[in-house]
NUDREN-235251 format. One record per residue: residue in one letter; y, z, x of N, C-alpha, C in turn. Coordinates in pm, whole numbers, plus 50000, padded with zeros to 5 digits. Layout:
N
AYZXYZXYZX;...
This chain:
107
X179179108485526179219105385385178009111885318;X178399118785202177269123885111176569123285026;X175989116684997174729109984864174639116484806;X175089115184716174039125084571174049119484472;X172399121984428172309109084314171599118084172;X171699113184086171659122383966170849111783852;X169579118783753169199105283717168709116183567;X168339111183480167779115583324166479116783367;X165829122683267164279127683249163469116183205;X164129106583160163309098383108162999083183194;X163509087383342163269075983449161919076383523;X160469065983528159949068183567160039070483741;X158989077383815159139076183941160459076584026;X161169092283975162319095383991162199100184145;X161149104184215161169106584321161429096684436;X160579086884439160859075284486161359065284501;X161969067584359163449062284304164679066884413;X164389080584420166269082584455166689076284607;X164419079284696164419074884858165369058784835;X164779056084766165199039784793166839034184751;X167389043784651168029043384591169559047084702;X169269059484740169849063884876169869058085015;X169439049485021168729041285119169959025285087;X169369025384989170599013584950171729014784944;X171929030984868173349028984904174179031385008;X173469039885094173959040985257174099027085334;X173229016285323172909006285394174448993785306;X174588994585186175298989285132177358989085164;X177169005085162178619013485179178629011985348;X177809013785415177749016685593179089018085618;X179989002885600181338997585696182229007985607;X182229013185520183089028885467182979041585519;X181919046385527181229055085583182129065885603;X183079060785733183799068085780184849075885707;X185259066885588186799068185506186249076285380;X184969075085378184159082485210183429094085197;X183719105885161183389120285200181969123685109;X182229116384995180819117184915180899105084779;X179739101784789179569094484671178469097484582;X178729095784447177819104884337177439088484239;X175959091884226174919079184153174969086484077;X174859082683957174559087483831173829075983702;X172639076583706171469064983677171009073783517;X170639060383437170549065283308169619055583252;X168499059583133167829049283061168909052782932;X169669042782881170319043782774169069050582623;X168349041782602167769042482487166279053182486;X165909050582632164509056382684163659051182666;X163329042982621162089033082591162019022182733;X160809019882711160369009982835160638996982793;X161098994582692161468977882664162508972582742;X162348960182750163258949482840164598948182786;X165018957782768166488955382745168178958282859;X168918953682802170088959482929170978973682902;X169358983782919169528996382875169869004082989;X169339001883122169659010983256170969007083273;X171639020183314173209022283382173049029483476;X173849028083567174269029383706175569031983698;X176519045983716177949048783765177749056283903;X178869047083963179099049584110180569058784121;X180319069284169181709071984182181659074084333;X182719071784422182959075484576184479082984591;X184359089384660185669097984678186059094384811;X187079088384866187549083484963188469093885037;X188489099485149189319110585225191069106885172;X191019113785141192279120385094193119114685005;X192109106084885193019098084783191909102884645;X192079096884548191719100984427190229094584432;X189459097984359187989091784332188049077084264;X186819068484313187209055984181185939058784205;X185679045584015184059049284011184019031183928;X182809029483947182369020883839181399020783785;X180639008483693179529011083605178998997183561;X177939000583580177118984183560175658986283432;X175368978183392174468977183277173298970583299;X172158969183307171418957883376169798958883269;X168718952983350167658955383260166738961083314;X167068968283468166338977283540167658987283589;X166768997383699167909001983739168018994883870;X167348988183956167908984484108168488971084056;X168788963683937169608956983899170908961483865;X171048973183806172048977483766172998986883876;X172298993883976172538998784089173198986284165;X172568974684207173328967384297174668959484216;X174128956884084175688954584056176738964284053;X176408974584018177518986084061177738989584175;X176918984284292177588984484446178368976784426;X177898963384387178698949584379180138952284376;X180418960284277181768961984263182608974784257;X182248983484336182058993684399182678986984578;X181998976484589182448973584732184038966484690;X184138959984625185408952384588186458965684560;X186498969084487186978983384441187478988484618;X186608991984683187098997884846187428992484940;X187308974084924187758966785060189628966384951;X189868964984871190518961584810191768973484810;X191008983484789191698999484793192189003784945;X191149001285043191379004185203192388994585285;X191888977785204192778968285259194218967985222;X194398976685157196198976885098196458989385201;X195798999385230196509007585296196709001685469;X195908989885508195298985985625196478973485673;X196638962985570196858952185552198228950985510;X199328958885541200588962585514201188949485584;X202468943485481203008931085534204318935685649;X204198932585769204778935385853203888948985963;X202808951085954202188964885993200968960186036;
């Protein structure tokens, strides 16, 4: 599976950002791994200002072997808030997507 994470100019400590960032989401996705060819972060300060608002976004998109991409998107007031809720449901999204192809009635 392939990480790639993508972030605006206006994120502090974008370097150390992405280690950890990548880190989570490998450790998060793991039990997919196998079925997911690449997944693309795409992290944003909406407004750019450092105020406490629910300005950071997080879109997850994952491309699953040999079906269409899904993605989602979370809003938060950091980004490793907004990152884990967009795993959050990012994981629902793929047990949900894998378990229909898995979980066939009679199969």
């Amino acid at each position: 599976m392939q990480v790639q994470i993508n972030t605006d100019n206006t994120l502090p400590g974008r370097e150390a950002l992405l280690g950890e960032i990548e880190t989570t989401v490998r450790d998060r996705l793991a039990r997919f791994e196998d079925r997911l060819t690449r997944v693309e972060v795409h992290l944003t300060d909406e407004d750019g200002s450092s105020r406490d608002l629910d300005d950071k976004r997080c879109m997850i998109e994952a491309r699953p072997a040999g079906q269409d991409p899904v993605s989602v998107t979370d809003q938060a007031g950091s980004i490793d808030q907004a990152t884990a809720g967009a795993l959050g449901k990012l994981t629902t999204v793929l047990e949900r997507t894998f378990g229909r192809q898995t979980n066939r009635k009679g199969h």
